[in-house]
VOMI-385665 format. One record per residue (C-alpha): residue number from 1; chain; x, y, z. Coordinates in Angstrom, 2 decimals. Example, Ala and Ser with C-alpha at 12.3 -4.5 7.8 and 13.67 -1.06 7.14 Angstrom:
// VOMI-385665
+-----+----+---------+---------+---------+
!   i ! ch !       x !       y !       z !
+-----+----+---------+---------+---------+
!   1 !  A !   12.30 !   -4.50 !    7.80 !
!   2 !  A !   13.67 !   -1.06 !    7.14 !
+-----+----+---------+---------+---------+
// end
This chain:
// VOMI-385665
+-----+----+---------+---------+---------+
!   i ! ch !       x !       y !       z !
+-----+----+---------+---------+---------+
!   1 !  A !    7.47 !  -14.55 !   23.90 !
!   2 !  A !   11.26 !  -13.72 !   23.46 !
!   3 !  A !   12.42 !  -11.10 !   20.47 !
!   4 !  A !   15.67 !  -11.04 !   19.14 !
!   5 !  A !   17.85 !   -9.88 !   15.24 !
!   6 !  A !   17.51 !  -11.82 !   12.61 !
!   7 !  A !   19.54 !  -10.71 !   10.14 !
!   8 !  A !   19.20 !  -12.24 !    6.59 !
!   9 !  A !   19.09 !   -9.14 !    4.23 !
!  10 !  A !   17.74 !   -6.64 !    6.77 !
!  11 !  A !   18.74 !   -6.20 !    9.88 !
!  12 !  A !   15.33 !   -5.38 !   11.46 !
!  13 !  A !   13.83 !   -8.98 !   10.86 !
!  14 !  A !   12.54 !   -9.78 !   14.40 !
!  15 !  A !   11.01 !  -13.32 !   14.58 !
!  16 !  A !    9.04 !  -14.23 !   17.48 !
!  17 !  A !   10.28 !  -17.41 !   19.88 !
!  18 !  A !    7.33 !  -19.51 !   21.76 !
!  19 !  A !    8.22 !  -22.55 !   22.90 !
!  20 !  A !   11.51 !  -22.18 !   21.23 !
!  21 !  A !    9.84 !  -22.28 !   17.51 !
!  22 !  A !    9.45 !  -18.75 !   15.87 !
!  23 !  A !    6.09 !  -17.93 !   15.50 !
!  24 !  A !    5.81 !  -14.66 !   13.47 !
!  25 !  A !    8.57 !  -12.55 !   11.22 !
!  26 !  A !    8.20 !   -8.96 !   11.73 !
!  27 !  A !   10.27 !   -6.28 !    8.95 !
!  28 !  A !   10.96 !   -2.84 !   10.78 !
!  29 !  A !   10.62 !   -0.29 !    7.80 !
!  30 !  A !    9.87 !    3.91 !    7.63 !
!  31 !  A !    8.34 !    3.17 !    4.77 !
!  32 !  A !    7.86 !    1.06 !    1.47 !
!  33 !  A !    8.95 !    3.31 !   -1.14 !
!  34 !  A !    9.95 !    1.89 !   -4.66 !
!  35 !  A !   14.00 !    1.68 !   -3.82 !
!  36 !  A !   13.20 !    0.00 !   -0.02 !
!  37 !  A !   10.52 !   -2.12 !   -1.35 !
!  38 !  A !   11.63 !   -4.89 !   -2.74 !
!  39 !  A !   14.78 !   -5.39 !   -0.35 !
!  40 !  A !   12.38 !   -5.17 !    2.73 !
!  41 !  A !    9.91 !   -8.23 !    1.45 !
!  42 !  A !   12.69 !  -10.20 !   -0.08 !
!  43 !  A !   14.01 !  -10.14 !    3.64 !
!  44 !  A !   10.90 !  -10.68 !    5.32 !
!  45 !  A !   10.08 !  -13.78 !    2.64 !
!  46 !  A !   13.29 !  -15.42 !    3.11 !
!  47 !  A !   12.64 !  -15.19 !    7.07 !
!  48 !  A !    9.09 !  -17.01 !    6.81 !
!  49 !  A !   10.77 !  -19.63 !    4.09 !
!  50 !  A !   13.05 !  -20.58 !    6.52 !
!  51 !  A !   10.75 !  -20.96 !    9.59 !
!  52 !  A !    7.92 !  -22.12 !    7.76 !
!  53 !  A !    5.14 !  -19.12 !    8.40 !
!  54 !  A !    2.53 !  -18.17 !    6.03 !
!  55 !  A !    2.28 !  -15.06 !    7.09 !
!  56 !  A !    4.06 !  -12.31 !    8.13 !
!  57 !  A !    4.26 !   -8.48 !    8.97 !
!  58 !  A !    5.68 !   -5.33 !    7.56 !
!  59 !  A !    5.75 !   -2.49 !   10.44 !
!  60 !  A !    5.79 !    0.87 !    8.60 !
!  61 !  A !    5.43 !    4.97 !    9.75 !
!  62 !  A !    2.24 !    5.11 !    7.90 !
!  63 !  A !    1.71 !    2.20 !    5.32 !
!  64 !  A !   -0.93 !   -0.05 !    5.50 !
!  65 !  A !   -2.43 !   -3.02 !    3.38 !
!  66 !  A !   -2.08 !   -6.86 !    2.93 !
!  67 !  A !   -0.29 !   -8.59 !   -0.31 !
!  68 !  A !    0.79 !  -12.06 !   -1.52 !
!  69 !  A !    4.18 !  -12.70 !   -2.70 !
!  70 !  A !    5.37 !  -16.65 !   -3.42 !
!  71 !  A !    1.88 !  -17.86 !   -2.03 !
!  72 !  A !    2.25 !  -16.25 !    1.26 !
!  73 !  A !    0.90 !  -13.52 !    3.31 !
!  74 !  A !    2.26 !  -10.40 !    4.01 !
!  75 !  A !    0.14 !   -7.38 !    6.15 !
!  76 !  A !    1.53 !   -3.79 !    6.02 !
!  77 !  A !    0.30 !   -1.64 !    9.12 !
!  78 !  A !    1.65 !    1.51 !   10.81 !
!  79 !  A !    3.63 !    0.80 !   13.82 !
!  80 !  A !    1.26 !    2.73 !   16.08 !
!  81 !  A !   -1.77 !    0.98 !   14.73 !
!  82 !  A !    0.04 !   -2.32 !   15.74 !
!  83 !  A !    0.86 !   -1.12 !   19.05 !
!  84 !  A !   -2.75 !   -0.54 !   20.00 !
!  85 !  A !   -3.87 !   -4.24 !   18.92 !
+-----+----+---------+---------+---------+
// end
């Protein structure tokens, strides 16, 4: 598994390589608040449109929850909380 930037409109998109394919998009956020919101999944959705994935992952301080945006999948979870997995 190799990570590496992305940047579209974030510069915390961090796709994940196997195989040389990307496998996941991962957003880097402190939090969703209404002003970082929408820039945050409009970066993360333009990631998975481009590599194809159905889902993908918002890593937050404390936010957590699961949403659908443009028929695909997007999980919120605290950074620690995806650490431990």
């Amino acid at each position: 598994m190799i990570m590496r930037v992305f940047g579209l409109h974030s510069p915390l998109i961090k796709p994940l390589k196997e195989g040389g394919k990307i496998t996941q998009a991962i957003q880097v956020t402190k939090g969703l608040t209404e002003s970082t919101k929408e820039r945050e999944i409009k970066g993360l959705l333009d990631a998975m449109k481009i590599h194809r994935l159905r889902e993908g992952l918002i890593l937050t301080e404390d936010d957590i929850g699961n949403m659908e945006e443009e028929g695909l999948r997007i999980i919120i979870k605290p950074l620690w909380l995806w650490l431990l997995e």
